[in-house]
TORKEKOL-512339 format. One line per 8 residues: number of its first residue (from 1); their letters; for each residue x, y, z of N, C-alpha, C. Coordinates in steps of 0.05 Angstrom, whole numbers. Example, Ala and Ser with C-alpha at 12.3 -4.5 7.8 and 13.67 -1.06 7.14 Angstrom:
2
1> AS> 264 -114 156 246 -90 156 264 -66 156 | 257 -45 142 273 -21 143 258 1 157
# end
This chain:
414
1> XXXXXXXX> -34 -540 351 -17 -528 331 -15 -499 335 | 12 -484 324 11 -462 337 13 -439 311 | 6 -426 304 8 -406 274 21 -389 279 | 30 -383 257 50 -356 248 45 -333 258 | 62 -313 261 59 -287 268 60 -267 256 | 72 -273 237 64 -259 211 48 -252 195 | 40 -221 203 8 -211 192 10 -211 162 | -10 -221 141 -3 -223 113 -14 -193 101
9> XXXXXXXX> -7 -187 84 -5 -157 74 -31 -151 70 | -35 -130 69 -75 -121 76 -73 -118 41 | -98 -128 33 -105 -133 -2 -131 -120 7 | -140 -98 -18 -163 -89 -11 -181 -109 -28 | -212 -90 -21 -230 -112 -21 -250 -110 -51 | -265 -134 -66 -259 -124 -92 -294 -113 -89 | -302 -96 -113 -319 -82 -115 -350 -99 -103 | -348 -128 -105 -385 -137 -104 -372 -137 -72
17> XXXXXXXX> -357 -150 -52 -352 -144 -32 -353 -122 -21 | -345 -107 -38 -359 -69 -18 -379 -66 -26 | -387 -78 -49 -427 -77 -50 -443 -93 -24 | -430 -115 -25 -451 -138 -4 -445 -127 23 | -425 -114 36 -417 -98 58 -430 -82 69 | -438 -58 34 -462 -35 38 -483 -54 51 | -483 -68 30 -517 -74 39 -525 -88 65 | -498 -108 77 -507 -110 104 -520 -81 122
25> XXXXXXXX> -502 -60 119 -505 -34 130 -535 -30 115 | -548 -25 97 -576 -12 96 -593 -32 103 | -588 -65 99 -612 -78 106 -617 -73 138 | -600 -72 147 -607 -65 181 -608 -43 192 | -598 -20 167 -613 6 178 -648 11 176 | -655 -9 141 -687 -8 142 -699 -27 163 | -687 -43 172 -701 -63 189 -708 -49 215 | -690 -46 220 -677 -42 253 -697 -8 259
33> XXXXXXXX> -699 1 236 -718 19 235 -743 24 245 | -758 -2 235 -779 -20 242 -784 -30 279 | -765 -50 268 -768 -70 292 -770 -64 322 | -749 -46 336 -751 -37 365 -778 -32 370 | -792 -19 352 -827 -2 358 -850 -21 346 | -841 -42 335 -872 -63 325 -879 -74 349 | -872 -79 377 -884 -96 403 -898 -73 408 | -892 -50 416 -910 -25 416 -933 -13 403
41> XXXXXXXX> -930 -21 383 -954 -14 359 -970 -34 367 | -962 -63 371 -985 -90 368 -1000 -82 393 | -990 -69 413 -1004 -75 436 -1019 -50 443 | -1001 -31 431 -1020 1 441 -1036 1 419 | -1029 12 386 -1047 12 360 -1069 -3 362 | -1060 -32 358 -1081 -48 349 -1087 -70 372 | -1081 -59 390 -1098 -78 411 -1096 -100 411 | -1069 -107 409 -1066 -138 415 -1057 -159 444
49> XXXXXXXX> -1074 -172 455 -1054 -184 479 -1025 -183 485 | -1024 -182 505 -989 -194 510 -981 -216 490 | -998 -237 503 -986 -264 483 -988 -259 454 | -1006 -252 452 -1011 -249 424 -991 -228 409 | -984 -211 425 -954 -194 408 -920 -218 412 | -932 -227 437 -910 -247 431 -908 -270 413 | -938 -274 413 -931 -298 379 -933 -285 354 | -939 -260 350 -929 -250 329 -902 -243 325
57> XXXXXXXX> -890 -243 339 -864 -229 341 -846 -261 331 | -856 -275 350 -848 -304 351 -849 -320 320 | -868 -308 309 -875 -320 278 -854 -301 266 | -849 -282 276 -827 -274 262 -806 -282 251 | -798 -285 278 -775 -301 280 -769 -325 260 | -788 -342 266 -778 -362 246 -786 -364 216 | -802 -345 209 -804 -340 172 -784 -332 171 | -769 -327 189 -733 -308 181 -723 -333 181
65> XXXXXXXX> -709 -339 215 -683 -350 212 -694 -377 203 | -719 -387 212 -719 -413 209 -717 -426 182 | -730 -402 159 -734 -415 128 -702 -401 116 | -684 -401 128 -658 -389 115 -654 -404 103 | -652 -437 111 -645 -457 93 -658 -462 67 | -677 -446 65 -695 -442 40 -679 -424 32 | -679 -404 32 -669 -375 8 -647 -386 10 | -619 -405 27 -599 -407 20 -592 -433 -8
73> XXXXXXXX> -608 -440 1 -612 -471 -23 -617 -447 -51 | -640 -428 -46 -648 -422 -80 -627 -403 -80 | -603 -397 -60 -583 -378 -75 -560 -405 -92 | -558 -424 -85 -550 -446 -91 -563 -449 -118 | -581 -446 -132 -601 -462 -151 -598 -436 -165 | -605 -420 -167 -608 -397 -183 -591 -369 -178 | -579 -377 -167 -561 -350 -160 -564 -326 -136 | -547 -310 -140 -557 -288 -109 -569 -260 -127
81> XXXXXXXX> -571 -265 -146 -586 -231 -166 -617 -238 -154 | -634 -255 -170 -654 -264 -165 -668 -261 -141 | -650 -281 -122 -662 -281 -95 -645 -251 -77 | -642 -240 -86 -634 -216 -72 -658 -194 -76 | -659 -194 -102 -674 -184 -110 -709 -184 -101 | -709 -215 -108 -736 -223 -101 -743 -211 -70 | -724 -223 -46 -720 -211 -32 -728 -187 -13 | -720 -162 -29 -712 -138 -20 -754 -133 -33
89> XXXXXXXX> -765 -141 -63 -787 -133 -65 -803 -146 -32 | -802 -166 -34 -819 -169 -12 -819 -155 12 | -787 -155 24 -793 -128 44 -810 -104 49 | -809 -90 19 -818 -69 10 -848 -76 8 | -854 -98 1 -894 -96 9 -897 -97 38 | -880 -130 43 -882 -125 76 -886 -100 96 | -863 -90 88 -870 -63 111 -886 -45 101 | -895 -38 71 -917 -25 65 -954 -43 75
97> XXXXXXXX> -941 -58 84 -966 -74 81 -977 -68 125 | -951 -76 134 -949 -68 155 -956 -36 174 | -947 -22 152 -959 5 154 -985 18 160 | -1002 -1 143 -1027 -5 135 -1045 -31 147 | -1039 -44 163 -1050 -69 174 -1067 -54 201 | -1090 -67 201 -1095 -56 229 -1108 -83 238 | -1111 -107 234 -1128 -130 242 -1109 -138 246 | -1112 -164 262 -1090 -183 267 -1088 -202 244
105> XXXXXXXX> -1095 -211 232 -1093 -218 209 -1078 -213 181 | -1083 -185 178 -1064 -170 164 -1034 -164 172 | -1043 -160 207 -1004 -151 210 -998 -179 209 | -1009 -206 220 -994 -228 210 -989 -236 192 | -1006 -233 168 -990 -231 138 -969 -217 134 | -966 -188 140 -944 -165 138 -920 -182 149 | -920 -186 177 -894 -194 187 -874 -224 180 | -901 -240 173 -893 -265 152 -875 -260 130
113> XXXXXXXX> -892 -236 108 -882 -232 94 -849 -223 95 | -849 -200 107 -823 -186 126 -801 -206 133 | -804 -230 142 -793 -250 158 -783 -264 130 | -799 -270 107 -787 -291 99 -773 -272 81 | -780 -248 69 -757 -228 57 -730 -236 64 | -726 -233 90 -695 -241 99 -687 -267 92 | -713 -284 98 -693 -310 93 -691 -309 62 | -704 -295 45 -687 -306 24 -662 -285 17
121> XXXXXXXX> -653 -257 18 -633 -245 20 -612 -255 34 | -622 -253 59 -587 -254 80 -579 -278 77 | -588 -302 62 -574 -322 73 -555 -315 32 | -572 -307 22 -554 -307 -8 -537 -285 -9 | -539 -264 10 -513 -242 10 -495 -265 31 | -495 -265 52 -483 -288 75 -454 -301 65 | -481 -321 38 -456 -345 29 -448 -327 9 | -445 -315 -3 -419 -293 -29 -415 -289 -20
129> XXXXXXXX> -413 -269 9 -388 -247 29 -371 -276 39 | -388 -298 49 -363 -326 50 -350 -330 33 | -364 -338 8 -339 -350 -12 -322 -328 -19 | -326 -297 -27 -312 -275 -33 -289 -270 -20 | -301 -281 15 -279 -281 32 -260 -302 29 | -260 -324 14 -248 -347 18 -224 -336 -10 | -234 -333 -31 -230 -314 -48 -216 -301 -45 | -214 -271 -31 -206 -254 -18 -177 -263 -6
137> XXXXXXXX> -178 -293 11 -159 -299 23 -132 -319 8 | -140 -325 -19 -124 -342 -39 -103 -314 -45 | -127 -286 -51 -107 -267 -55 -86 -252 -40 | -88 -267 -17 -72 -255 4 -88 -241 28 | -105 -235 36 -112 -227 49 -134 -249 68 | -140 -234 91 -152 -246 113 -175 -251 111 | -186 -277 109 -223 -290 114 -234 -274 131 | -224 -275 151 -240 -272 184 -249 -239 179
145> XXXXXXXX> -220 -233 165 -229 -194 161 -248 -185 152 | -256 -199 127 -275 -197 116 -306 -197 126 | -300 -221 145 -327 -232 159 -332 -206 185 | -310 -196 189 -308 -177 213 -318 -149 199 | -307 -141 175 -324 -122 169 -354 -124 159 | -368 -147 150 -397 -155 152 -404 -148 175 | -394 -161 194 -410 -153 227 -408 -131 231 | -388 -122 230 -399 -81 242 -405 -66 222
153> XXXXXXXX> -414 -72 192 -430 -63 178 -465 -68 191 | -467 -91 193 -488 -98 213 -498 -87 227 | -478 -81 248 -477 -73 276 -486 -33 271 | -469 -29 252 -472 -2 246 -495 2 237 | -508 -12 219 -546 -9 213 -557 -13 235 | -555 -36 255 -569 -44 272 -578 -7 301 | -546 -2 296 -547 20 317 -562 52 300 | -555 48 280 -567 79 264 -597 68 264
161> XXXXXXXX> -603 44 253 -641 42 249 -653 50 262 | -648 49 297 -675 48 313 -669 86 317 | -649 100 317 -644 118 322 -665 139 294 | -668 123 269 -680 129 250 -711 135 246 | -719 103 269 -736 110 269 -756 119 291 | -738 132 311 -745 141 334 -762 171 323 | -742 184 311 -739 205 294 -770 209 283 | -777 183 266 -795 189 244 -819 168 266
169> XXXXXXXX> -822 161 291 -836 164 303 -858 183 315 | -846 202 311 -858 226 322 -879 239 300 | -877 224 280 -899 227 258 -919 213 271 | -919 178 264 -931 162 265 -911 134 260 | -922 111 267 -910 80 263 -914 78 225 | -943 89 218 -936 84 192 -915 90 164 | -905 122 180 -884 132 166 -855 117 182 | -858 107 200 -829 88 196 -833 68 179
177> XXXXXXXX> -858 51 178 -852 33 163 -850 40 131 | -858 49 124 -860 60 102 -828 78 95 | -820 92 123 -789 91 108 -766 75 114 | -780 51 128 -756 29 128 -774 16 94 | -792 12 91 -796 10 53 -780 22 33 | -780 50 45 -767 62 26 -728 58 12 | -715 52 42 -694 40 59 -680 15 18 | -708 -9 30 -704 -27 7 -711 -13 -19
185> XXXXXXXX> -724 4 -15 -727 7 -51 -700 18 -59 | -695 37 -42 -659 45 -56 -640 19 -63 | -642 2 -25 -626 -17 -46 -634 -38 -59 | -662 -40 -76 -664 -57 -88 -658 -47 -118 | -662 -19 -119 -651 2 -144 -621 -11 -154 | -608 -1 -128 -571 -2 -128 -574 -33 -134 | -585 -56 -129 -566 -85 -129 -578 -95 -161 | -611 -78 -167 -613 -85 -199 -596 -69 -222
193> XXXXXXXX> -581 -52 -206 -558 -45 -228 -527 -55 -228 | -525 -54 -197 -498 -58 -189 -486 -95 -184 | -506 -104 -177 -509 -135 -174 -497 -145 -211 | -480 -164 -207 -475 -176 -229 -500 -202 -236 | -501 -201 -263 -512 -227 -270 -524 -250 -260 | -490 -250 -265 -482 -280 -262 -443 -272 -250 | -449 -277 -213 -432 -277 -209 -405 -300 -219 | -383 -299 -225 -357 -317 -242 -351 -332 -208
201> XXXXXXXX> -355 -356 -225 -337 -376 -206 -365 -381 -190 | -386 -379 -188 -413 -389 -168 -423 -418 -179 | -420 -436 -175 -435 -459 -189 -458 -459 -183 | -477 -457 -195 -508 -466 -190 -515 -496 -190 | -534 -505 -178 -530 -534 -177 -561 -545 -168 | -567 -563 -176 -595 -578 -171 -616 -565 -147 | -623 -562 -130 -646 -570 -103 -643 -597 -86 | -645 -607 -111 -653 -641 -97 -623 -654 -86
209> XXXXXXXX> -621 -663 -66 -606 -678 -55 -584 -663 -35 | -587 -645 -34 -571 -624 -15 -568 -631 14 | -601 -636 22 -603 -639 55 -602 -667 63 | -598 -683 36 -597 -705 55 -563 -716 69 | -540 -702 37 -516 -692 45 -517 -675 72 | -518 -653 69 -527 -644 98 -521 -652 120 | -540 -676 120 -560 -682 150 -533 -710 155 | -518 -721 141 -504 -739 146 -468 -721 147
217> XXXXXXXX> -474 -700 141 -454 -679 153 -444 -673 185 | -426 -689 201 -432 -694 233 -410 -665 230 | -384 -663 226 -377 -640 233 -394 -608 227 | -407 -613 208 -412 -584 194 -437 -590 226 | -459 -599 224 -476 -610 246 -461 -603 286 | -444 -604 277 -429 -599 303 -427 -563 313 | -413 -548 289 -417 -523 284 -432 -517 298 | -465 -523 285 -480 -513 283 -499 -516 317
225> XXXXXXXX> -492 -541 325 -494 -542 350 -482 -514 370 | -450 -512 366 -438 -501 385 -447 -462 380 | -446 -474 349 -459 -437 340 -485 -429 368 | -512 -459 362 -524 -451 371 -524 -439 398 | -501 -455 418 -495 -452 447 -489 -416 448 | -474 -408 427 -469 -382 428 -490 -367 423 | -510 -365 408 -530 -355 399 -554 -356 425 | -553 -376 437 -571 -384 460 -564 -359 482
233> XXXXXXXX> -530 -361 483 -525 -338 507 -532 -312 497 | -526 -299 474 -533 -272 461 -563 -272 465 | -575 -288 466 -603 -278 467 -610 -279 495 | -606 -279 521 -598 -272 552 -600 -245 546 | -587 -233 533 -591 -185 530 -624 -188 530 | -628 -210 517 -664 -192 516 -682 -212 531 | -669 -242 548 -682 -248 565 -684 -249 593 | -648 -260 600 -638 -266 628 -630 -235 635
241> XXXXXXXX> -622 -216 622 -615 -188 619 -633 -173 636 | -655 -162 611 -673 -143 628 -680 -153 650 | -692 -178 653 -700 -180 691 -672 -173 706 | -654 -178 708 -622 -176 732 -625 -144 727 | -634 -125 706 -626 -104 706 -649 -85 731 | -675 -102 718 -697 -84 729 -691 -97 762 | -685 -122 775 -681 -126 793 -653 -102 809 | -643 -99 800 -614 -87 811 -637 -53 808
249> XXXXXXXX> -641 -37 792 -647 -11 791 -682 -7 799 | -702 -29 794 -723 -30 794 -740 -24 764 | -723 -17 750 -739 -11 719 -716 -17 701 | -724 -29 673 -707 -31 653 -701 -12 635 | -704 20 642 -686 37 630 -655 37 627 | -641 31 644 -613 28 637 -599 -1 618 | -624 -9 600 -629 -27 585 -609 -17 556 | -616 -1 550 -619 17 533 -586 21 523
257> XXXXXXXX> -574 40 547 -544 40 555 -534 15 549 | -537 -12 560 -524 -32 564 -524 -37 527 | -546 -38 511 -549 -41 484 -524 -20 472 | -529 1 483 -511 20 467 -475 9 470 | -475 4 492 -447 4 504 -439 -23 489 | -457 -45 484 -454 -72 458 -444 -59 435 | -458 -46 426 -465 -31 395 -436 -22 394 | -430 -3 412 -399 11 410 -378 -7 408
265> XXXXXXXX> -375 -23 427 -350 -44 427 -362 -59 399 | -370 -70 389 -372 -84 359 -365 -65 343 | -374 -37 341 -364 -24 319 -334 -11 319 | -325 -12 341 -294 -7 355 -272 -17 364 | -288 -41 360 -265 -60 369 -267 -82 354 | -287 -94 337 -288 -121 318 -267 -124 304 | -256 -98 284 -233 -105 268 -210 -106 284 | -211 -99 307 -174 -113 320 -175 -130 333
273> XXXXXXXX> -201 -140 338 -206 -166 360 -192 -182 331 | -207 -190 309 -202 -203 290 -172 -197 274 | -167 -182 270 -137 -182 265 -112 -197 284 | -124 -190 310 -109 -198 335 -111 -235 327 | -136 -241 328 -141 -270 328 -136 -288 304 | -136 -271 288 -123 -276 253 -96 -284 254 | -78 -278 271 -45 -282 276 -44 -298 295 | -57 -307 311 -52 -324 331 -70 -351 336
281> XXXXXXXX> -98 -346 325 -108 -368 341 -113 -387 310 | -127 -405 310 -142 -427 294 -172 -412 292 | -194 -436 269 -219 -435 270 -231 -441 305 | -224 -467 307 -233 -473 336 -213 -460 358 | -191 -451 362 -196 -443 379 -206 -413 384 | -207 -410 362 -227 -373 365 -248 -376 379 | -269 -407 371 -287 -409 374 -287 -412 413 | -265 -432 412 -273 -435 438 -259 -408 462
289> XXXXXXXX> -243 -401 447 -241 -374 471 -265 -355 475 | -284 -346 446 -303 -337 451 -326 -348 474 | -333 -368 471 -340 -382 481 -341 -388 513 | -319 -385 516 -306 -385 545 -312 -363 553 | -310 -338 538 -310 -306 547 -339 -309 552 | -359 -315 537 -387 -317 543 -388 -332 564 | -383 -353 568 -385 -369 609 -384 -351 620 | -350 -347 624 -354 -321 641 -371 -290 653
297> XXXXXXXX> -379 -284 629 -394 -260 630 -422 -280 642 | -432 -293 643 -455 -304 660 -444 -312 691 | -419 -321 691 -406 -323 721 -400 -301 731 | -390 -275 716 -392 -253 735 -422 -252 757 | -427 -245 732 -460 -248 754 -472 -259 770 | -468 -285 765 -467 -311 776 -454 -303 816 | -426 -294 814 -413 -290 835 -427 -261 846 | -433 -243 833 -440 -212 850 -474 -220 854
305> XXXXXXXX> -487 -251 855 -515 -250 857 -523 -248 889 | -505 -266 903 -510 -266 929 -506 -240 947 | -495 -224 929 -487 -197 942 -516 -182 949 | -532 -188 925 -557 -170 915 -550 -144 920 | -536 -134 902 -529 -103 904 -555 -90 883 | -557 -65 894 -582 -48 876 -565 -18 860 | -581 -10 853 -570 15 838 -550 12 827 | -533 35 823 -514 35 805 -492 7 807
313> XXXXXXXX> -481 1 827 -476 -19 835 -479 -37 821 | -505 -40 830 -516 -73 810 -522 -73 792 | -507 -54 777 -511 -61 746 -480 -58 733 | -460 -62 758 -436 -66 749 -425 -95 742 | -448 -117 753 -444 -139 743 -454 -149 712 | -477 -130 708 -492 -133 685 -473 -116 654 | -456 -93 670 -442 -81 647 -415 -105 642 | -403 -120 665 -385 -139 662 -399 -164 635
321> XXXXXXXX> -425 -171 643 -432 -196 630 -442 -189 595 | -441 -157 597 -448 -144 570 -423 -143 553 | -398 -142 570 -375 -132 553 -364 -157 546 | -364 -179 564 -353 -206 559 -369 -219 543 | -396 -220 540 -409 -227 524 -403 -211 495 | -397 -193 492 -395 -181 464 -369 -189 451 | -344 -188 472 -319 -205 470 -318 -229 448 | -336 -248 462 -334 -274 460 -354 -268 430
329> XXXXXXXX> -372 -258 419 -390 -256 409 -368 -243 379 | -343 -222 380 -334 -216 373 -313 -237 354 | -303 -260 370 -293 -288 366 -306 -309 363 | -328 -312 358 -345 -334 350 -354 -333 327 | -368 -308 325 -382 -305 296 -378 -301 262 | -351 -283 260 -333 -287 250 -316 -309 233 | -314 -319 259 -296 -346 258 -315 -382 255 | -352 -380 262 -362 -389 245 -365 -392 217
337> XXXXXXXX> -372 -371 216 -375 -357 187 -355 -367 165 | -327 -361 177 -308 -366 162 -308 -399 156 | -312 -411 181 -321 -434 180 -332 -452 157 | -353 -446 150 -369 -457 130 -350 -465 103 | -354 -453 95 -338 -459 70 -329 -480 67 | -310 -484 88 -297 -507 83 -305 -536 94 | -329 -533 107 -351 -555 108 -368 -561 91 | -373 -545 75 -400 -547 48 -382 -558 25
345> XXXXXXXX> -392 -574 10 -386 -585 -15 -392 -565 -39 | -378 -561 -56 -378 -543 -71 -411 -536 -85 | -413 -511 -96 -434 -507 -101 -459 -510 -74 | -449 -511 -53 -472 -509 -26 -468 -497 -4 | -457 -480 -19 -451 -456 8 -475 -441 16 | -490 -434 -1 -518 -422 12 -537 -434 25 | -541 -458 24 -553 -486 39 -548 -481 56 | -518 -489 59 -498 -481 82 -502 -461 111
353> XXXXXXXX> -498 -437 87 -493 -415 106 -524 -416 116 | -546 -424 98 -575 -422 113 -582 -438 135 | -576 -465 134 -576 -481 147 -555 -477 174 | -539 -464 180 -523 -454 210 -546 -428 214 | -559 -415 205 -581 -399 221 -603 -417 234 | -616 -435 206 -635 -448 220 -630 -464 238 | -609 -481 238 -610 -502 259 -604 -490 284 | -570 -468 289 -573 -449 318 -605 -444 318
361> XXXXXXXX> -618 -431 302 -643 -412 309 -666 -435 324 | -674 -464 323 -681 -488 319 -667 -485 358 | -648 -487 361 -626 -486 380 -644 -464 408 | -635 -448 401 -644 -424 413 -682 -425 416 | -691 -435 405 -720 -432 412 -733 -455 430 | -717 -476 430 -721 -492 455 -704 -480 475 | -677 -471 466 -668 -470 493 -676 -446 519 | -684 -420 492 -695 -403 507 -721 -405 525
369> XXXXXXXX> -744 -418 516 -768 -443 524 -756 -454 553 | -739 -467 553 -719 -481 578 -708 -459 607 | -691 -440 587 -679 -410 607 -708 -394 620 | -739 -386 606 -744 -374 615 -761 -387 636 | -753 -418 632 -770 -440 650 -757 -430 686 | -732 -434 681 -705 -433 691 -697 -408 714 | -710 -381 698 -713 -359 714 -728 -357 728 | -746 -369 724 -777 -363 749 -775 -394 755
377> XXXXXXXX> -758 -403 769 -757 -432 776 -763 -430 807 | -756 -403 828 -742 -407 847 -722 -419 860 | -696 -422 841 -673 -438 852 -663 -411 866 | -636 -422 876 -626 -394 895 -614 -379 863 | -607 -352 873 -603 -331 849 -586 -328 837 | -562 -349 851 -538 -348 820 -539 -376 810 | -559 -386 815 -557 -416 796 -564 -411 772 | -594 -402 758 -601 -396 738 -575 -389 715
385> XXXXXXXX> -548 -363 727 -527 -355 715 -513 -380 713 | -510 -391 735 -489 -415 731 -496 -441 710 | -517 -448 704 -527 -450 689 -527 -450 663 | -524 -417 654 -531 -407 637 -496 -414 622 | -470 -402 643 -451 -399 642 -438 -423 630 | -445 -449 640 -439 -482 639 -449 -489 610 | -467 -480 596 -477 -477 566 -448 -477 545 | -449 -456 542 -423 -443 525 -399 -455 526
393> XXXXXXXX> -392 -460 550 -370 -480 566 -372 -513 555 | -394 -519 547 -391 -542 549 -394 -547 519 | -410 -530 506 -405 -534 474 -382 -528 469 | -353 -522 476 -330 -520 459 -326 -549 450 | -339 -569 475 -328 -597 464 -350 -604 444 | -363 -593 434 -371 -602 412 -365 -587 393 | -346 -576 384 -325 -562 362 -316 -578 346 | -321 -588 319 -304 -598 300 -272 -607 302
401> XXXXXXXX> -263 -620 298 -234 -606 303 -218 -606 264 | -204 -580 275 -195 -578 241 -170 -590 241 | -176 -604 206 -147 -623 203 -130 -612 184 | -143 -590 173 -110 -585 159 -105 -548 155 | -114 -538 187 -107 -509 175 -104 -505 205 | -85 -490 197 -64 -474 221 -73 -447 232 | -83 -423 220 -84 -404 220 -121 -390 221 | -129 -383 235 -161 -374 225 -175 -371 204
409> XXXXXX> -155 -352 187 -153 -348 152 -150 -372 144 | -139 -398 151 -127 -425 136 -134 -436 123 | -122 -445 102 -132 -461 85 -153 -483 94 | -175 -492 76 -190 -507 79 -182 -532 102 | -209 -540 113 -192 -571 134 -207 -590 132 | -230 -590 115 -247 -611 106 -243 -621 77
# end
């Protein structure tokens, strides 16, 4: 099917949407604050093994993405004040607690704590910036836009935090953490004043019987597959990445650059990638051109491997597979996002939106398990890419297909 060309009139955006917006922007300026310098602390501070900073880091991970489907269910059950709220306190011990940890024991409480903070926030800000957006789009205006300015609000914390707390490094690790604490206490101030109630039009609805709907959900299940294929390649910057980089220059300083030069194109280019794709393409096929753009950016490389070029050179394949990867990353996520909605049954959008972190995230931790099997395999040196490239590629065919919307913005198709 082929959609209109006709851009619909820009409707601004209503006040809890430029609240939930901010707060993408501060939760990842306090985080991101943190995070770049905790592998450094575990291993220089407090004397922890390699592995052992990697399974802390690793427990991270999944008190976050993995329990999303938790904080998204109780934004479902009780609302997003509560668990926003609840939330943002826990951060605030977390990283005070973190500050102050010097056993292994304690920072693994700290970062537990820290981890599941998010899952119960982001997945209950997540599903309101969805439905707001859905919202948003009855009044004329664009879903995807909406979802596009969440991401480079993101993207924009993500790039100011570590810069924040580079800064307040030079004290000590404890005064970052303590002012990525501080970070949440403002906005846990701002959302216990500014946060409504009881947001209008949210149905609250039981716990019980959600996941078993869910789990007999094959399209929404599908999503969440192909999400994951995308999510699998994005996480290549911090696995398949640094080795091709330190191989091509001999060290992973120009690591750094390649992050920055991500960071820029998302904050520069997200809102016209999405406007562009708002007029022309569908849900799926956003998904799958993204998608495709991610192959590719692993086949660049893929083709300049046999060259084995060094120096500046050889990291002209790695700035190719950074830009196409951000491309594709620009059209996928978005256009997930927007996604949801119209797969969840009313009143289960935070389930929802939790359950597409956990299951990609579920996704990504075998498959990364698999890739880093994959790199130190000894196959010849563009298989691993080719590989990697054939992933992304092959999840488009597991894309839903939508049956009754034309447009990216489009009306519901489930």
């Amino acid at each position: 099917m082929t959609s209109t060309s006709v851009e619909t009139p820009r409707v601004g955006l209503s006040p809890l949407l430029r609240l939930l917006i901010l707060t993408q922007l501060a939760f990842n300026i306090g985080f991101f604050a943190v995070l770049p310098f905790l592998a450094d602390h575990l291993g220089q501070a407090v004397g922890m093994a390699g592995w052992l900073v990697g399974f802390v880091l690793g427990l991270r991970t999944f008190s976050q993405q993995g329990l999303f489907v938790v904080g998204g269910a109780l934004a479902d059950r009780y609302g997003i004040r509560p668990v926003v709220l609840a939330g943002c306190a826990l951060r605030i011990g977390g990283f005070w607690w973190l500050g102050y940890a010097e056993r292994t024991g304690s920072v693994i409480g700290a970062v537990l704590l820290i981890g599941f903070a998010a899952a119960l926030f982001s997945p209950a800000v997540e599903s309101e910036v969805a439905r707001q957006a859905v919202l948003h789009e009855e009044a004329g205006g664009h879903r995807t836009r909406v979802l596009a300015l969440f991401t480079v609000a993101g993207q924009a914390g993500a790039f100011v935090g570590p810069l924040l707390g580079a800064l307040l490094l030079s004290v000590d690790f404890r005064t970052v953490c303590l002012a990525g604490a501080g970070v949440f206490v403002l906005v846990l101030a701002g959302h216990a004043w500014l946060l409504p109630q009881r947001v209008p039009g949210r149905r609250q609805v039981q716990l019980k019987g959600g996941l078993g709907v869910l789990a007999r959900n094959r399209r929404f299940l599908a999503l969440c597959c192909a999400y994951g294929a995308y999510l699998l390649g994005y996480n290549q910057l911090y696995l398949a990445l640094p080795e091709e980089v330190e191989r091509a220059t001999g060290s992973q300083s120009a690591l750094a650059w390649l992050f920055a030069l991500s960071s820029l194109l998302v904050v520069t280019a997200q809102l016209p990638v999405t406007r562009w794709a708002g007029t022309r393409l569908a849900l799926r096929r956003s998904m799958a051109a993204g998608l495709l753009l991610i192959g590719a950016g692993f086949a660049v490389v893929a083709a300049a491997r046999p060259a084995d070029w060094t120096g500046v050179r050889g990291l002209v394949p790695s700035a190719g597979f950074v830009v196409l990867l951000t491309l594709g990353q620009m059209l996928v996520a978005p256009a997930a996002r927007a996604w949801v909605p119209d797969l969840a049954p009313e009143g289960r959008l935070g389930l929802y939106t939790g359950a597409l972190s956990s299951v990609s995230g579920l996704i990504v931790l075998a498959g990364s398990s698999l890739t880093g099997s994959l790199l130190v395999a000894g196959l010849p040196p563009a298989v691993p890419w080719l590989v990697l490239a054939a992933v992304p590629v092959a999840a488009i065919g597991l894309l839903p297909r939508e049956e009754d919307t034309d447009r990216l913005s489009g009306a519901p198709g489930s």
